[in-house]
C-alpha positions as CSV (number, residue, x, y, z in Angstrom):
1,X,-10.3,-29.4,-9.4
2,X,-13.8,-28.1,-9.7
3,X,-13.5,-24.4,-9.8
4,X,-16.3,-21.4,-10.2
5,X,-15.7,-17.9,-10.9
6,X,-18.2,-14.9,-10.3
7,X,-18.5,-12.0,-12.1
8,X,-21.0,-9.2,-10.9
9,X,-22.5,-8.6,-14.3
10,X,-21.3,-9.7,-18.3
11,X,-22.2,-6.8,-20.0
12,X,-19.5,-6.2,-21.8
13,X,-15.7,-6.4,-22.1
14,X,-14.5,-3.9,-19.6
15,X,-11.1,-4.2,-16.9
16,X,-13.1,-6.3,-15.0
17,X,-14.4,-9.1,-17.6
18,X,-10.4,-8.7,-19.0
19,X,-9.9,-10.0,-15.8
20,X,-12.6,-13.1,-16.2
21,X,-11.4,-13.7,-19.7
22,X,-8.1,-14.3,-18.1
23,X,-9.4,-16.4,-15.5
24,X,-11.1,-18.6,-18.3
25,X,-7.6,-19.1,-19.8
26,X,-6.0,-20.4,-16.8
27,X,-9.1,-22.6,-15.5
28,X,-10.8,-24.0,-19.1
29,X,-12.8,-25.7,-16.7
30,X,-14.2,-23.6,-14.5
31,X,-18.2,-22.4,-14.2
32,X,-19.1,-18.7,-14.4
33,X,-21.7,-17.4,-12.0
34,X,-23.1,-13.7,-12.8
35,X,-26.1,-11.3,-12.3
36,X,-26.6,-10.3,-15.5
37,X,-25.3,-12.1,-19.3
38,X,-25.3,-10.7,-22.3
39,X,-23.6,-13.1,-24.5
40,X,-23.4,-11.0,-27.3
41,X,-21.4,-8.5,-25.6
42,X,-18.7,-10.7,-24.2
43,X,-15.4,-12.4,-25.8
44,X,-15.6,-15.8,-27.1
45,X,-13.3,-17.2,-24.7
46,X,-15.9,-16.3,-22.0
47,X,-18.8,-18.0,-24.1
48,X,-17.0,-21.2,-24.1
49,X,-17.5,-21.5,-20.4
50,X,-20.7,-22.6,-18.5
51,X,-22.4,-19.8,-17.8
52,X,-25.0,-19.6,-14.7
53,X,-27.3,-16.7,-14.1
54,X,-28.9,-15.6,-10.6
55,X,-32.4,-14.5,-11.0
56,X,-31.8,-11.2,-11.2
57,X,-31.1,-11.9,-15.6
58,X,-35.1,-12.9,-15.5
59,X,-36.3,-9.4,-13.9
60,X,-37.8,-6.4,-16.4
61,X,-35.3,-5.1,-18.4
62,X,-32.4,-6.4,-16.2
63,X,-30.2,-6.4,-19.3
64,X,-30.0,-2.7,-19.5
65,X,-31.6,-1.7,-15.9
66,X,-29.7,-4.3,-13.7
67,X,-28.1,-1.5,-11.8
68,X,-31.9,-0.7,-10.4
69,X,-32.0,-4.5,-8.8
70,X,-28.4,-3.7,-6.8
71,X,-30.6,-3.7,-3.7
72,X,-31.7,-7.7,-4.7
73,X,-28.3,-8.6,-5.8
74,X,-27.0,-10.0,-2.4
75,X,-30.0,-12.3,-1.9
76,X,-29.7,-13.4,-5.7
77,X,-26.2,-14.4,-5.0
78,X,-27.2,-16.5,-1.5
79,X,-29.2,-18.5,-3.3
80,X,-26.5,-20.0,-5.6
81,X,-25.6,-23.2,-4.8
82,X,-22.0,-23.6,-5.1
83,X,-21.6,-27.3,-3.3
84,X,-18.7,-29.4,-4.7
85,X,-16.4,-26.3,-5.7
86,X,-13.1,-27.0,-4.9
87,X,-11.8,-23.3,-5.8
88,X,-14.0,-19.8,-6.0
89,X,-12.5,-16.6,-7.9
90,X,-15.0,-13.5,-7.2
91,X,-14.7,-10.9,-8.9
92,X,-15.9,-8.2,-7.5
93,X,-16.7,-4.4,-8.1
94,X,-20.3,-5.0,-7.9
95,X,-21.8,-7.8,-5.6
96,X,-20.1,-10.8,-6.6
97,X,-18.0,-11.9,-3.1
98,X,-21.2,-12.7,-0.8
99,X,-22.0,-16.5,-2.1
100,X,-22.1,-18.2,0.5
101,X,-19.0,-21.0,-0.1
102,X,-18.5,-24.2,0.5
103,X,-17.1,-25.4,4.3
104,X,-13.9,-26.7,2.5
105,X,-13.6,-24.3,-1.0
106,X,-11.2,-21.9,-1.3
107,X,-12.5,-18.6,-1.9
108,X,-10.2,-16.0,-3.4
109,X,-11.7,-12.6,-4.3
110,X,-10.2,-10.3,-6.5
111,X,-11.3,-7.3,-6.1
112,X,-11.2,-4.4,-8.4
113,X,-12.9,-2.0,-5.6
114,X,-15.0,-2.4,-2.9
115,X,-18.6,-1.5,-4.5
116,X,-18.0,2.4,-5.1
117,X,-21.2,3.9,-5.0
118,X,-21.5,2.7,-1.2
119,X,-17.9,3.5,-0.4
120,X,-15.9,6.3,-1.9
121,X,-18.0,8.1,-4.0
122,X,-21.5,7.2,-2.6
123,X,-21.9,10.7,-2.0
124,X,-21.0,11.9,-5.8
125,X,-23.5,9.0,-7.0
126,X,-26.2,10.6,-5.0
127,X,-25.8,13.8,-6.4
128,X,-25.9,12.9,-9.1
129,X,-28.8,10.3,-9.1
130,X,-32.9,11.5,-9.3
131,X,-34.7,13.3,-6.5
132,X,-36.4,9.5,-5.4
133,X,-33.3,7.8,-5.9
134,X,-31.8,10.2,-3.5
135,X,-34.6,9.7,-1.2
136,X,-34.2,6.1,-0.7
137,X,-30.3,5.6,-1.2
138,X,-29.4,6.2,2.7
139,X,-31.2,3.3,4.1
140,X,-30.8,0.8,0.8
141,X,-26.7,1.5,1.2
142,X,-26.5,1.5,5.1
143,X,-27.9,-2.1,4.6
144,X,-25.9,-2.9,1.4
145,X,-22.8,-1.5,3.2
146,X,-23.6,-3.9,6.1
147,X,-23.8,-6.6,3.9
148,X,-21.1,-5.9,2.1
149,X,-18.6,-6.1,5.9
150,X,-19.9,-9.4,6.7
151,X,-19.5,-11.3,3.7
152,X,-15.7,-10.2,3.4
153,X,-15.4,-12.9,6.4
154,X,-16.3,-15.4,4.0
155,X,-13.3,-14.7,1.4
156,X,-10.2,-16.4,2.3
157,X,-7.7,-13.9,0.8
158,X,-8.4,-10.6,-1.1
159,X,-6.4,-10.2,-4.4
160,X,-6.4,-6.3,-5.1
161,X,-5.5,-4.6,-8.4
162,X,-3.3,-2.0,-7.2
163,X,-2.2,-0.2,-3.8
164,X,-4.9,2.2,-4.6
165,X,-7.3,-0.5,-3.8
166,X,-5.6,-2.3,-1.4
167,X,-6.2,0.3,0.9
168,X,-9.5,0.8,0.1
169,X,-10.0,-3.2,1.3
170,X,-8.2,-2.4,4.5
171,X,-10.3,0.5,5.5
172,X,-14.0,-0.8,4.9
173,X,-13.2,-4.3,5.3
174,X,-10.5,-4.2,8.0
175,X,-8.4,-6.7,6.4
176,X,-5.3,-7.2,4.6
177,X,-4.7,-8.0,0.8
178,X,-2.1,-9.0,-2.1
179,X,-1.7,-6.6,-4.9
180,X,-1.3,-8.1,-8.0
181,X,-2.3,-5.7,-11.2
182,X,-4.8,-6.8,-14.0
183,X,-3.5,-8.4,-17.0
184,X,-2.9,-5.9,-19.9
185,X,-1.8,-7.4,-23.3
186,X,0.8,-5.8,-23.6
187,X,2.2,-7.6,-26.2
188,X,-0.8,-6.8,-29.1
189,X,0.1,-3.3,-29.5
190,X,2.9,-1.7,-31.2
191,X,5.5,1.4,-31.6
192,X,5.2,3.8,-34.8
193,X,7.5,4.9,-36.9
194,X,8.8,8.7,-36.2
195,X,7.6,9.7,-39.4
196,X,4.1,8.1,-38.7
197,X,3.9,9.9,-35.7
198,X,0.4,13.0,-35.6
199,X,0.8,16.0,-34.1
200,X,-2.5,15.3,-31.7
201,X,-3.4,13.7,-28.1
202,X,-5.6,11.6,-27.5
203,X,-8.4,10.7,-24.7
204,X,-9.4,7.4,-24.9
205,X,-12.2,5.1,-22.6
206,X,-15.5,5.2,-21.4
207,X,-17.0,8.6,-20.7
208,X,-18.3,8.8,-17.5
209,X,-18.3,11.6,-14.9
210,X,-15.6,10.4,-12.4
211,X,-13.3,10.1,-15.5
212,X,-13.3,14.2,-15.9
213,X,-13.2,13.8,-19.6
214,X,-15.0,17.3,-19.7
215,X,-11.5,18.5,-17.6
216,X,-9.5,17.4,-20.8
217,X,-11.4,19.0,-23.5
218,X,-11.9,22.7,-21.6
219,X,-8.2,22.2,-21.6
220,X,-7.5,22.0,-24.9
221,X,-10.2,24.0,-26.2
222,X,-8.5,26.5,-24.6
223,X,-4.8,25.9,-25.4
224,X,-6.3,25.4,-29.0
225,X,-4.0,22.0,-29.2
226,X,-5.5,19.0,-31.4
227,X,-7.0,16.5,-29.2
228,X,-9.2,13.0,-30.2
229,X,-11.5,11.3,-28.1
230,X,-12.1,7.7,-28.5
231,X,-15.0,6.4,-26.5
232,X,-18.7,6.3,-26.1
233,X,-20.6,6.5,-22.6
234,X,-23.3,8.3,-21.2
235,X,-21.0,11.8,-21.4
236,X,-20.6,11.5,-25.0
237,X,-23.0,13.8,-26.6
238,X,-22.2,16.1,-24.0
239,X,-18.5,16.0,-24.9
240,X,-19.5,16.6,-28.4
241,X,-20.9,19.9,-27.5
242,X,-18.4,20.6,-25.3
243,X,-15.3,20.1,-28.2
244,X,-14.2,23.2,-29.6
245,X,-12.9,23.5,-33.0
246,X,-9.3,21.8,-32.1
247,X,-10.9,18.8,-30.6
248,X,-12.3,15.5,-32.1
249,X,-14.8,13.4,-30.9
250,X,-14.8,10.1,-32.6
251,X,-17.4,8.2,-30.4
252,X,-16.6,4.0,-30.0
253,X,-14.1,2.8,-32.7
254,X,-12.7,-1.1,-33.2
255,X,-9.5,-1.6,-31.5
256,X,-7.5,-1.8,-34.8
257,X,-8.6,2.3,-34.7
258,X,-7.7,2.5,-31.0
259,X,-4.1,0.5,-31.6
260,X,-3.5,3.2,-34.5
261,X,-4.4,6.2,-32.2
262,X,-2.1,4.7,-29.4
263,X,0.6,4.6,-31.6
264,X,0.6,7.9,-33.3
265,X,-0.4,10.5,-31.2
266,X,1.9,12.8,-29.5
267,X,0.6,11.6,-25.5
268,X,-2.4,10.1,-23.7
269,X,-4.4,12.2,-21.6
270,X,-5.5,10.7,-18.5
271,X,-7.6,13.6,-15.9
272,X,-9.8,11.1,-14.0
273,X,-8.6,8.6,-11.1
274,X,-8.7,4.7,-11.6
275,X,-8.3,2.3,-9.3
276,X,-5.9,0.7,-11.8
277,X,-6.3,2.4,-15.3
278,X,-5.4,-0.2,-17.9
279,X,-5.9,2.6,-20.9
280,X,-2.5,4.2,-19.8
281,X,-0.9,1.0,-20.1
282,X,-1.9,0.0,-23.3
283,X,-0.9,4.0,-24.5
284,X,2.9,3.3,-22.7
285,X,2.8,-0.7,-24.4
286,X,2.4,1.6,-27.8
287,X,5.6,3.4,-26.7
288,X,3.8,7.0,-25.9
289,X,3.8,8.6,-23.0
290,X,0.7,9.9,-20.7
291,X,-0.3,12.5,-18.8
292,X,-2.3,11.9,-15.8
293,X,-3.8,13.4,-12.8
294,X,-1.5,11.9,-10.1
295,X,-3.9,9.7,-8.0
296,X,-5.0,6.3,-7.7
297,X,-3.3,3.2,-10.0
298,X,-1.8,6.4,-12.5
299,X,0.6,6.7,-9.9
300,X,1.6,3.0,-9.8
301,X,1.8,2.8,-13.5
302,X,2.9,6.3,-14.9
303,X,6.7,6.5,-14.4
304,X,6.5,10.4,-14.0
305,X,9.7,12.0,-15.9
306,X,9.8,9.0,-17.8
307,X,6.9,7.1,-19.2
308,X,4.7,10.6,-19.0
309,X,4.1,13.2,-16.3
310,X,1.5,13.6,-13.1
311,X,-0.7,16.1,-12.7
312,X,-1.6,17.3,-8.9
313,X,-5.3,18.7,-9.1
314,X,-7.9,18.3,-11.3
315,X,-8.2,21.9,-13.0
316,X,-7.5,22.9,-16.5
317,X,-4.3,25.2,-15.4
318,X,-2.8,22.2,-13.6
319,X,-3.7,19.8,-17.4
320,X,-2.2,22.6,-19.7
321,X,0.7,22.8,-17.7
322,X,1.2,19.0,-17.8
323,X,0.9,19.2,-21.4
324,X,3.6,21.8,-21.3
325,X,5.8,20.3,-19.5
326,X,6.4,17.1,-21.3
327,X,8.5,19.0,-23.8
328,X,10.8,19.5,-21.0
329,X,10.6,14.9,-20.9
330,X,13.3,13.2,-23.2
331,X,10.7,10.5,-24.8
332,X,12.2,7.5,-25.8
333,X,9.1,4.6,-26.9
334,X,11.5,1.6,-26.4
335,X,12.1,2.1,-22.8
336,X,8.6,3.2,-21.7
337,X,7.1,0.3,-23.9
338,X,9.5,-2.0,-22.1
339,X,8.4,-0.1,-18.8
340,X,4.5,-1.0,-19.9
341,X,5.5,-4.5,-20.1
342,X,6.0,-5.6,-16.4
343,X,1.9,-5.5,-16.5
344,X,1.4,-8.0,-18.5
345,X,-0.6,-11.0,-19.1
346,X,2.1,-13.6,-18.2
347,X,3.4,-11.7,-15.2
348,X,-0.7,-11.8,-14.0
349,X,-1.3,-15.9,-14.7
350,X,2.1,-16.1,-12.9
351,X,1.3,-14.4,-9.8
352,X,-2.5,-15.5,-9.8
353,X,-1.2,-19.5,-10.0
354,X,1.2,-18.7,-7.0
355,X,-0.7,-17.1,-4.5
356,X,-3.7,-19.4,-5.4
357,X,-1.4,-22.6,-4.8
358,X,0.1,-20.6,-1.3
359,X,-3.6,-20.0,0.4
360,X,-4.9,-23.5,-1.1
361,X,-1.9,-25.0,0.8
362,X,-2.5,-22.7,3.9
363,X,-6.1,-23.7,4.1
364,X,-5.6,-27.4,3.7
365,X,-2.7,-27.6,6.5
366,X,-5.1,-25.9,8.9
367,X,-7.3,-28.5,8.4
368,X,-4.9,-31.4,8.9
């Protein structure tokens, strides 16, 4: 079986090229399509594959600027020529689902969000963007979002990575979906001793607006609790001069320093909504519990009273007295580490191979 997967951009190693690596494991085979590559920022396991950039990789400074060329992007990915595919995986939270497919391919898209700064939070991107972005945005994303409808009639099945999303797929694309949650490895991290244990949180991922990590640290600069950050992003040096005395900003560390900090610190502090959120998992596979606001895949993943606590609203009374209230949680790491584990890599390669095999065997029966 000749197979192709598409991948909006390859950038870096992110929830969504977690998801391509994964896909390389189960199809050694298969041909990656993208916008954008940056070898050196991608696993190995992705390297091995044949990669295939649209023309959009050739522009001015597309490898740091490729966000500028979105408008472009669905006209790059017409032009691919994706005759004598047998299977196509998109994956998409940027343009990645409108190839145009093969008659007789199947084309499964799994999709991480529909694109969000057209959809759900087009209207905090465009506060946020420059006075002539801001200017032009309206009619570039009215077209875009037009696009974007159509060329969900060329996807056979949409794979979503929670219920979060799922409903997102229904409401702009008017169509239904299978959930099945992104592989975490679950399995490479590990629970401290009690005595190892620090007497800190910990914030950990990219820092970007929509994550509220500036929500976190006015909390604990206030409460006056120890809290570490883990992550770099276009919020960091704001964040620095944000932290207060109780709070440390440690920027990007390897993830034999992230594993460590999962492990030993007291809980995860989640205050932005995900449309899945593999961070908490990986805190929960470490056996420590997280507390989250209480919206989006947090709420599919975060056993509240169990494996952490939910937060309603996204202020710093409702953090602190999240924080507070986990003293009132009996924490035991076995059982939320065994909680973490029902999203893990086998349980995704299982459930990918099935409902592949199901809509392969649909299509070709509605053809005989």
């Amino acid at each position: 079986m000749k197979v192709a997967i598409i991948h909006y951009w390859l950038v870096g190693m992110r929830g969504g090229e977690k998801v391509v690596e994964a896909l390389c494991e189960m199809y050694p085979q298969a041909d990656i399509f993208t916008h954008i590559y940056v070898p050196e920022m991608v696993s190995e396991t992705i390297r091995r594959h044949r990669i295939t950039q649209t023309f959009i990789n050739g522009l001015p400074r597309a490898a740091r600027m490729y966000k500028a060329y979105l408008p472009l992007m669905p006209l790059a990915l017409e032009q691919l020529d994706l005759s004598g595919y047998d299977l196509i995986i998109s994956s998409e939270s940027g343009p990645a689902k409108g190839i145009i497919p093969p008659a007789n391919a199947v084309h499964i898209c799994y999709c991480h969000t529909p694109m969000r700064y057209i959809w759900n939070m087009y209207h905090d991107y465009r506060k946020a963007a420059g006075r002539l972005a801001r200017l032009v945005m309206p009619p570039l994303v009215h077209y875009l979002r037009a696009w974007d409808v159509t060329t969900a009639m060329r996807v056979d099945s949409f794979v979503a990575n929670s219920a979060t999303v799922s409903a997102r797929i229904q409401r702009y694309y008017g169509v239904g979906s299978v959930v099945i949650h992104p592989p975490v490895d679950t399995a490479a991290f590990t629970i401290a001793q009690p005595s190892e244990l620090g007497d800190y949180y910990l914030m950990a991922g990219e820092l970007v607006s929509y994550k509220r990590p500036d929500l976190a640290v006015r909390a604990f600069n206030k409460m006056q609790l120890k809290l570490v950050v883990i992550g770099g992003g276009e919020m960091l040096e704001e964040i620095r001069r944000l932290a207060g005395p109780t709070v440390t900003v440690m920027g990007s560390q390897p993830f034999e320093a992230l594993k460590q900090h999962y492990s030993r610190c007291r809980a995860l502090i989640f205050p932005g909504e995900e449309d899945f959120g593999i961070v908490p998992v990986e805190a929960m596979a470490s056996g420590r519990p997280v507390i989250a606001f209480g919206r989006g895949g947090a709420t599919e993943t975060v056993a509240n009273g169990m494996s952490g606590v939910l937060f309603p609203e996204q202020t710093i009374e409702a953090v602190i007295r999240a924080v507070r209230s986990l003293a009132d949680i009996q924490i035991d790491p076995e059982k939320i580490a065994a909680h973490a584990g029902q999203f893990g890599r086998e349980q995704f390669f299982q459930k990918m191979r099935r409902h592949i095999e199901a809509v392969a065997a649909a299509k070709a029966s509605s053809r005989s």
